[in-house]
C-alpha positions in Angstrom: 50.9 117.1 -7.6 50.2 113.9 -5.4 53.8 112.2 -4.4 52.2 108.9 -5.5 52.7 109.9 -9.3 53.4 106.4 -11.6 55.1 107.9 -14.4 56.7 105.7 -17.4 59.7 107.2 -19.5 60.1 106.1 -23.6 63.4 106.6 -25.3 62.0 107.0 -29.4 65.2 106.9 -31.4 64.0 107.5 -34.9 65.7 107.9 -38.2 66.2 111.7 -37.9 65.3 112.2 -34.5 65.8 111.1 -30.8 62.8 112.0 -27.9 62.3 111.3 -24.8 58.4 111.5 -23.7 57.5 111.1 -20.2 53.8 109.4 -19.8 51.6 109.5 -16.5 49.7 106.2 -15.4 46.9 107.8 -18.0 49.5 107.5 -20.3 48.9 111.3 -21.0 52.6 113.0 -22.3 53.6 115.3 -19.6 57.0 116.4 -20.3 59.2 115.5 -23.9 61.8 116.8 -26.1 63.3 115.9 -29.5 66.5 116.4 -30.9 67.8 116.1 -34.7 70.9 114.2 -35.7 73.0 114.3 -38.4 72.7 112.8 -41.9 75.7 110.9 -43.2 75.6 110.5 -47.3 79.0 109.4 -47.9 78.1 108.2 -51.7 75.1 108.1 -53.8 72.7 105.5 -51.8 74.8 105.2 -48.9 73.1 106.7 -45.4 75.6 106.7 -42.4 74.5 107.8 -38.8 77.3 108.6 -35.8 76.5 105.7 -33.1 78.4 108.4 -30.5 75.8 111.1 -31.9 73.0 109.0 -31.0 74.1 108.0 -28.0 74.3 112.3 -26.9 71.2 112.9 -28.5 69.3 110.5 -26.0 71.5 112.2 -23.0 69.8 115.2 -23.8 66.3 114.5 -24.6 66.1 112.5 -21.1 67.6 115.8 -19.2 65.3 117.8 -21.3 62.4 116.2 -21.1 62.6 116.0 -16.9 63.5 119.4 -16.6 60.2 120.7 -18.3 57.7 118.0 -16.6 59.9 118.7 -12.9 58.9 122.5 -14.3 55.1 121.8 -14.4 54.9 120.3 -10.5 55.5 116.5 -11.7 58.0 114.4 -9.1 60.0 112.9 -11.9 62.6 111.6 -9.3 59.9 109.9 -7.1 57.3 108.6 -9.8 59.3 107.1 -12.7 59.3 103.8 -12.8 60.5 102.4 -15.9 61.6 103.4 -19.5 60.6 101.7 -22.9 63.0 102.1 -25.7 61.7 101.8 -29.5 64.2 102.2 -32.5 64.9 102.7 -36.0 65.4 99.2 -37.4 67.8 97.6 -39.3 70.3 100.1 -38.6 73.6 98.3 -38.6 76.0 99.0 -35.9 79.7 97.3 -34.5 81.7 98.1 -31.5 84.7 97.2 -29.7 83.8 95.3 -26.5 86.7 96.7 -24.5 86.8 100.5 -26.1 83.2 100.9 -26.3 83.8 102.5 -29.3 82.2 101.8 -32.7 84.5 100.5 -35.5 82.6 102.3 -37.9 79.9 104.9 -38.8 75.9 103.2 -38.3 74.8 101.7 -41.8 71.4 102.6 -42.0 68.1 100.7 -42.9 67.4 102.9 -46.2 71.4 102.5 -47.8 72.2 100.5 -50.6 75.7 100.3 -50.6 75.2 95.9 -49.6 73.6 95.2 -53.1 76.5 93.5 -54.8 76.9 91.3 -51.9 72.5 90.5 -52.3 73.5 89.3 -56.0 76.3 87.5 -55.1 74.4 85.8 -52.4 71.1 85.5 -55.1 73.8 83.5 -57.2 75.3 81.3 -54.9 72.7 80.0 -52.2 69.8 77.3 -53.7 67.2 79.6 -53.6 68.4 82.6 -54.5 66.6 85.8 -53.4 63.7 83.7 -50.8 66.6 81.3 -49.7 65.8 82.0 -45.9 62.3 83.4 -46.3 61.2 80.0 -44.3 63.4 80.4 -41.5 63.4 84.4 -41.2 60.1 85.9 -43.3 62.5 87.9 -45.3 63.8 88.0 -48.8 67.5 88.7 -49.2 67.9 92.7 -49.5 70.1 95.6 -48.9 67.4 96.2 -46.4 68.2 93.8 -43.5 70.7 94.1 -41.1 72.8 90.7 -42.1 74.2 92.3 -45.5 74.9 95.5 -44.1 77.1 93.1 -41.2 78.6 91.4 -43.9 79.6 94.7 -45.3 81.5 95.8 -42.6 83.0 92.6 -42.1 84.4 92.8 -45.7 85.2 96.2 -45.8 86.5 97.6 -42.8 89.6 96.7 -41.0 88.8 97.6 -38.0 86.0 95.2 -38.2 87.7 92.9 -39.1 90.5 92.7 -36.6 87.9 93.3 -34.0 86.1 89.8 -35.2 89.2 88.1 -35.2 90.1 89.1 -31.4 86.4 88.3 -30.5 86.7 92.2 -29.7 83.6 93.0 -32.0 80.6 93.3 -30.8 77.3 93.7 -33.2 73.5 95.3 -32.8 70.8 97.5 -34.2 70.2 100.3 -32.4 68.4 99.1 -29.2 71.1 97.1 -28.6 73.6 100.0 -29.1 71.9 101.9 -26.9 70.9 99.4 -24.1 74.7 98.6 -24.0 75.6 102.3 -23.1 72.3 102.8 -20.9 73.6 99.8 -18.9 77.6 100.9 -18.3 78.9 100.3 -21.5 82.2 98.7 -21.0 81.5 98.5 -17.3 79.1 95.8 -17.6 76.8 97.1 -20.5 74.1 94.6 -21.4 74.6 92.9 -24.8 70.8 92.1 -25.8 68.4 92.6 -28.2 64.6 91.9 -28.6 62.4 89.6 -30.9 61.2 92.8 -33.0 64.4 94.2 -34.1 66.2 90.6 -34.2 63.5 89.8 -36.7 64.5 92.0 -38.9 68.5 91.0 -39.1 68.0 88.0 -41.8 69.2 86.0 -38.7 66.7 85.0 -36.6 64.5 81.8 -36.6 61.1 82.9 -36.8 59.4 79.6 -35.1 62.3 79.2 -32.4 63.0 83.1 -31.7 66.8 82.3 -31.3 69.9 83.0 -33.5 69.6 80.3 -36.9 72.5 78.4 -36.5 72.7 77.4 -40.5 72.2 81.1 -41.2 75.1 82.3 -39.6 76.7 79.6 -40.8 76.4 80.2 -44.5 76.9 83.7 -44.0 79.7 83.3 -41.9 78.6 85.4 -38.9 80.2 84.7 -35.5 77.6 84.0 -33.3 80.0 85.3 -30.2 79.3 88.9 -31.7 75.6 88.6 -31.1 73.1 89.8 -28.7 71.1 88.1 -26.2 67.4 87.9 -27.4 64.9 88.8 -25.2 60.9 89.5 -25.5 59.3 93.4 -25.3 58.1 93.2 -22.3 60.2 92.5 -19.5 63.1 94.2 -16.8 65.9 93.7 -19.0 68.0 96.1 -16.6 68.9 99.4 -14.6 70.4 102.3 -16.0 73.7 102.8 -14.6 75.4 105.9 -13.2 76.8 108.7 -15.4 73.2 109.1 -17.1 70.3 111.7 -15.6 68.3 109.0 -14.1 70.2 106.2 -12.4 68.6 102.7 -11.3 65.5 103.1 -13.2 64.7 99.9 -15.1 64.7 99.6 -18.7 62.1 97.3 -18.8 60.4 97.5 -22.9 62.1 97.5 -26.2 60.9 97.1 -29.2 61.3 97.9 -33.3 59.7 101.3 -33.8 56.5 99.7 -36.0 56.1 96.6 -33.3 56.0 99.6 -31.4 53.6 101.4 -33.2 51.2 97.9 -33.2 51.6 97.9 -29.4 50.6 101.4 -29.3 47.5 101.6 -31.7 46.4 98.2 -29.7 46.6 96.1 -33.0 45.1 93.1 -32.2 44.8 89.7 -34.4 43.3 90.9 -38.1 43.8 94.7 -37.5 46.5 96.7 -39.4 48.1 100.1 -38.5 50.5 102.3 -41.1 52.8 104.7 -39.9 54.0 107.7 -42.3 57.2 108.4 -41.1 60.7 108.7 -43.4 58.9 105.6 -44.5 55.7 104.2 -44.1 55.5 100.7 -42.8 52.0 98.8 -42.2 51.7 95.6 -40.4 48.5 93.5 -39.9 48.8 91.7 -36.7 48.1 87.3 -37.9 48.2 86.6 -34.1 50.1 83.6 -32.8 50.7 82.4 -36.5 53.4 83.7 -39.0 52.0 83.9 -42.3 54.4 83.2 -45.3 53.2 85.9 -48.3 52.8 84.9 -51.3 52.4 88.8 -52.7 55.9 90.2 -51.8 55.2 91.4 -48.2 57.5 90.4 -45.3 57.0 88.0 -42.3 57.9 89.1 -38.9 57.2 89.1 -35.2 54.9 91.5 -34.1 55.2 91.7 -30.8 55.6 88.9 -27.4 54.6 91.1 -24.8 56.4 89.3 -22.0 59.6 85.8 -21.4 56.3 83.5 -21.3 53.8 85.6 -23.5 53.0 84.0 -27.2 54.6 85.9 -29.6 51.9 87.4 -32.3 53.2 87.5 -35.9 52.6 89.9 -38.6 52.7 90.8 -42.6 54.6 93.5 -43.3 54.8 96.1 -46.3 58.0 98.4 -45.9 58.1 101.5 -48.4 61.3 103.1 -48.3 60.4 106.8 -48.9 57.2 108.6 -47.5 57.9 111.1 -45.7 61.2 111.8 -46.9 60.2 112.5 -50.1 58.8 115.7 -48.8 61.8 116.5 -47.1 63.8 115.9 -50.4 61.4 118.6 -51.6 62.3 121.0 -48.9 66.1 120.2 -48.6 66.9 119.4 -52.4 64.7 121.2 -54.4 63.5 124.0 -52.1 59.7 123.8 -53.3 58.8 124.3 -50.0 60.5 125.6 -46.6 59.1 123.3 -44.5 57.1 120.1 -44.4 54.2 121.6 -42.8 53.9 123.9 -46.1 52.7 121.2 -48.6 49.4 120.7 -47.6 48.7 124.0 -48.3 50.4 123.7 -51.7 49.0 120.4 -53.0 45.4 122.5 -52.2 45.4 124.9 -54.6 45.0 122.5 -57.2 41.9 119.9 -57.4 44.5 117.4 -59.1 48.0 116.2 -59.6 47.4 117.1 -63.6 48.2 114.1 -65.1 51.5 113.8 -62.8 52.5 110.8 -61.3 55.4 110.8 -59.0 57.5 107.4 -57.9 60.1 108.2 -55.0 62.1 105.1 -56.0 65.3 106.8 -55.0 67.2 104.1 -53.6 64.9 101.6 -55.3 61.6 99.9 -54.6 61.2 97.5 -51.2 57.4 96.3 -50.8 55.8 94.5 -52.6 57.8 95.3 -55.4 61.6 94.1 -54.5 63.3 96.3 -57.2 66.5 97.6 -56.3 67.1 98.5 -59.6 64.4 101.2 -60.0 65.1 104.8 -59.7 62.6 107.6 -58.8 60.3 109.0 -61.7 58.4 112.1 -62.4 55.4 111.7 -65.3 53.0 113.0 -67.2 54.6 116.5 -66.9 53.5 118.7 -69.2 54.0 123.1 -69.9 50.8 123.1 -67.3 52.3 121.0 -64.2 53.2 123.4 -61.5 55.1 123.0 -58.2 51.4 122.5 -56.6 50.9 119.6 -59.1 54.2 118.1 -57.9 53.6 118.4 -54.5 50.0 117.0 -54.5 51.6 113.9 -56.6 54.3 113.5 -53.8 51.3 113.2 -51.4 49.4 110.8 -53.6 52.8 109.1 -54.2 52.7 108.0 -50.4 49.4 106.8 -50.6 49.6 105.0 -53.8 52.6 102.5 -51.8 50.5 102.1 -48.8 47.6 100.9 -51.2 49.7 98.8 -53.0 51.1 97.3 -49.8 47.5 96.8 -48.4 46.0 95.1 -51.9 49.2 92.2 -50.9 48.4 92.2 -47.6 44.7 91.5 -48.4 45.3 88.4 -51.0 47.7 86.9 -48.0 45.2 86.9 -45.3 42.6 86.8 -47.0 38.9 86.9 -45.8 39.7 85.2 -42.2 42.4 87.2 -41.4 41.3 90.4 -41.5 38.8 92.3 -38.7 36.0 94.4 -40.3 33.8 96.9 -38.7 30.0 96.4 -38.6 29.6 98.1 -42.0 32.2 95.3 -43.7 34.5 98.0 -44.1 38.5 97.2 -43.3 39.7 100.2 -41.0 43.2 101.1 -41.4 44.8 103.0 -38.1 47.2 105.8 -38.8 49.8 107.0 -37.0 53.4 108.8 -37.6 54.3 113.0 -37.8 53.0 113.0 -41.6 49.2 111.7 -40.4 49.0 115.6 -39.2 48.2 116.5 -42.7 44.2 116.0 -43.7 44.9 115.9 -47.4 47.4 112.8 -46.9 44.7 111.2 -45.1 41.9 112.0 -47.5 44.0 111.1 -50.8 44.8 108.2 -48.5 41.2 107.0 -47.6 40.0 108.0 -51.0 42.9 105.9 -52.8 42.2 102.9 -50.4 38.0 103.0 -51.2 37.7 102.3 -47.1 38.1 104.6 -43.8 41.0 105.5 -42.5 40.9 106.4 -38.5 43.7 108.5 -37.1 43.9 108.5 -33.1 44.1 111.7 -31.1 48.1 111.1 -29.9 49.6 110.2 -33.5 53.0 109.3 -31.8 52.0 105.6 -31.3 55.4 104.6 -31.5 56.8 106.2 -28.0 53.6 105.0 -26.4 54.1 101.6 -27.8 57.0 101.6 -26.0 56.2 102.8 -23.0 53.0 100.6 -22.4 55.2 97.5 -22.8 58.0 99.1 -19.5 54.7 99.2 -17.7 53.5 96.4 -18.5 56.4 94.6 -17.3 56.3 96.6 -13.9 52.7 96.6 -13.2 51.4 99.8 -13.9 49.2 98.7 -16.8 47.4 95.3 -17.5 47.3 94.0 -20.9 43.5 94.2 -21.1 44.0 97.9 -20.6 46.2 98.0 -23.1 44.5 96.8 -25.6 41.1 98.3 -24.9 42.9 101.7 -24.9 43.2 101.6 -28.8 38.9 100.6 -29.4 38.2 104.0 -27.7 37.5 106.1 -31.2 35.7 109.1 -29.2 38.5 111.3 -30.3 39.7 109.7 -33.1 39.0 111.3 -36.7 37.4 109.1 -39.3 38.4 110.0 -43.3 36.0 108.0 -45.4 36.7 107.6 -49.2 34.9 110.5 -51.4 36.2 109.4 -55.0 34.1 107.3 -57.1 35.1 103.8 -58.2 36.0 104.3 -61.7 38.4 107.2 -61.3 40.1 105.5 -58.2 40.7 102.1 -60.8 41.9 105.1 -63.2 44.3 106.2 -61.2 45.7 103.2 -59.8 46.2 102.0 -63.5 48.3 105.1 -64.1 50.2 104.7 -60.8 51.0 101.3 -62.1 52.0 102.6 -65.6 54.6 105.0 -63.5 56.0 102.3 -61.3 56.6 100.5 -64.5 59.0 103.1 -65.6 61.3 103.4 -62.6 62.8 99.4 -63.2 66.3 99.2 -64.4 67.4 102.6 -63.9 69.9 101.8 -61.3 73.1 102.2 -64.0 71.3 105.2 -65.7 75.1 107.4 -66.8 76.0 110.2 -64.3 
């Protein structure tokens, strides 16, 4: 191995995992390792992660990782020259400046537990549920970080006091983790970017600062805030105490910014990821479309302090992924996730079943926190293969519905199509392994779906925009990385037109059923 390697590092902190994925200048994966964390569910819709946890599990994937590449012949020590970072969103954390320790457990995006505060706010403010939908894209919802913020604020006394001395100190993960990555409470940098403050209620979407009127009416200090900054730039070093020391952290971004950076989204091109949740995002370039159809709007990505930000519509489903792990871990249909492919294909059909994973309600494009999950159409035939293939469809049914919004906000202008007229949706996330899920998917959507040969789009996301910002790629190579579809698979739709409008109907029929469930008796 020459001594001249360029190597780029990407912390992926994820909602059930941490890696750490080391890329050459090819950005080819040549050393990585993963680590699970620990699942907090405190009440019925409340999800809690351990900040301190987190913090451990990113240790160790970083010592992990450099151990196995050093292993192969790669001169980690000499040829790393930055890290990315990409993140779970949403995910609510506060610490004490001084201790560095957090005042209470993470609140994470998925938990509920903020929903009295979202009516009480719906009441109050002029316009109700879109009352800072022109200054933030987003509708008020247990979803965003503000309410869960407001949560603590209310209900935890250490928070509290902390506020009160100016003691408390507030971010989403990135900014959690920067913090300790830069010395903590030696010194720790206190930022965040444009992706994940984006999606905190509190950010201006035109001005990319902290909305002074927001934090006002909520009644958020703006002292316990982070420093904004864009995805693309040094935004330090990593201090001493971690396995590398002086390397710059020099990318950050939202895990499905990250995702659009890494399947090269440009303006008019859209990209799901199938993780817990599925997210897809159609890049509008440098404008920010308001929806009309239920979908968020949100910054894409501003790849650099001077770079134009791009904008994007988003559609954020709650539960994709772990709706199979729900099968695993709850029910025990299956003993691992890999198994249900194989399951859903020994039938030709879900039977009549349709399946709604509404279990801590519905987010896009529906907005119903009030709807529960529903199983339908069962009947003496349905089997566990019936429910499994309906779980699939389930995920693919959300991502079409997302899409359907995403195509009335756009519109004709605002979406790229390939030379055939066909709208190609890029894949990407641990769940696009599975061919079925892609061909329910394509077949569901009526147009191709294209998955790229390295699904993990997110850590690469990530890692493009650290070298971006310290020269080792160009932003033409960047881009021009995602058009290259020589080993890319293609799904094109195989079901005819009037069984896909069939379906959809009945898909419809079952989301129809899950409203108002949220005070079913226990």
């Amino acid at each position: 191995m020459s001594k001249e390697e360029v190597l780029i590092g990407s912390i992926d902190q994820g909602t059930t995992s941490t890696r750490f994925i080391i890329y050459d200048k090819q950005a080819r994966p040549i050393g990585s390792h993963q680590v699970e964390f620990t699942q907090f569910y405190p009440q019925a819709g409340w999800v809690e992660h351990d900040p301190m946890e987190i913090v451990e599990s990113v240790r160790v994937c970083i010592t992990k990782a450099i151990d196995k590449a050093t292993a192969e012949g790669h001169n980690v020590d000499g040829g790393l020259k930055a890290i990315g970072l990409t993140n779970q969103r949403e995910t609510t954390v506060v610490w004490s400046k001084s201790t560095g320790c957090p005042l209470h457990k993470a609140i994470v995006w998925m938990d509920v537990r903020t929903t009295s505060i979202c009516r009480k706010l719906e009441k109050e403010l002029q316009g109700g549920r879109t009352h800072f939908v022109d200054t933030c894209g987003l509708p008020i919802s247990t979803y965003f970080s503000a309410m869960k913020l407001l949560w603590l604020m209310e209900n935890v006394e250490a928070v509290k006091e902390a506020v009160e001395k100016m003691d408390a100190l507030f971010g989403t993960i990135d900014t959690w983790l920067i913090w300790n990555l830069t010395g903590g409470i030696n010194g720790g940098l206190h930022v965040t970017d444009v992706s994940n403050a984006s999606r905190t209620m509190l950010m201006n979407l035109k001005t990319l600062e902290w909305d002074k009127p927001t934090l006002e009416t909520l009644g958020i200090p703006s002292e316990m805030l982070p420093k904004i900054v864009s995805n693309s730039e040094v935004i330090g070093k990593i201090s001493t105490g971690w396995p590398i020391t002086g390397i710059p952290i020099a990318g950050c971004l939202g895990d499905q910014h990250a995702a659009m950076v890494g399947q090269a989204c440009r303006k008019g091109e859209a990209k799901s990821t199938y993780g817990t949740g599925a997210f897809i995002l159609l890049n509008t370039g440098e404008e920010a479309i308001q929806s009309n159809h239920g979908l968020l709007s949100t910054v894409a990505f501003k790849l650099g302090p001077d770079a134009p930000a791009n904008y994007a519509l988003e559609g954020s489903i709650a539960i994709a992924g772990a709706a199979v792990q729900w099968l695993r871990d709850s029910l025990g249909i299956i003993k691992s996730a890999s198994e249900i492919e194989d399951l859903a294909l020994q039938v030709d059909s879900t039977g009549g079943v349709y399946f709604v994973p509404a279990f801590n309600g519905l987010f896009a494009p529906w907005w119903r926190d009030d709807a529960r999950g529903v199983c339908i159409g069962i009947t003496r035939f349905t089997n566990k293969s019936h429910i499994a293939r309906a779980v699939l469809e389930s995920m693919c049914f959300q991502v079409k519905d997302v899409l359907d919004s995403m195509h009335k906000d756009a519109g004709e202008k605002g979406e790229v199509k390939n030379e055939k007229g066909e709208f190609l949706l890029r894949v990407d996330g641990g769940a696009t392994v599975n061919n079925l899920l892609m061909q329910i998917q394509a077949d569901l959507l009526g147009s191709p779906v294209i998955r790229p040969a390295d699904i993990e789009t997110t850590a690469l996301g990530a890692a493009y925009a650290a070298g971006l910002a310290v020269g080792v790629w160009t932003e033409d190579e960047i881009f021009a990385s995602g058009h290259k579809t020589d080993k890319a698979t293609f799904f094109r739709p195989l079901l005819v037109e009037e069984l896909r409008k069939k379906k959809v109907d009945s898909w419809c029929k079952a989301v129809s059923r899950t409203f108002d469930l949220a005070d079913l008796s226990l």
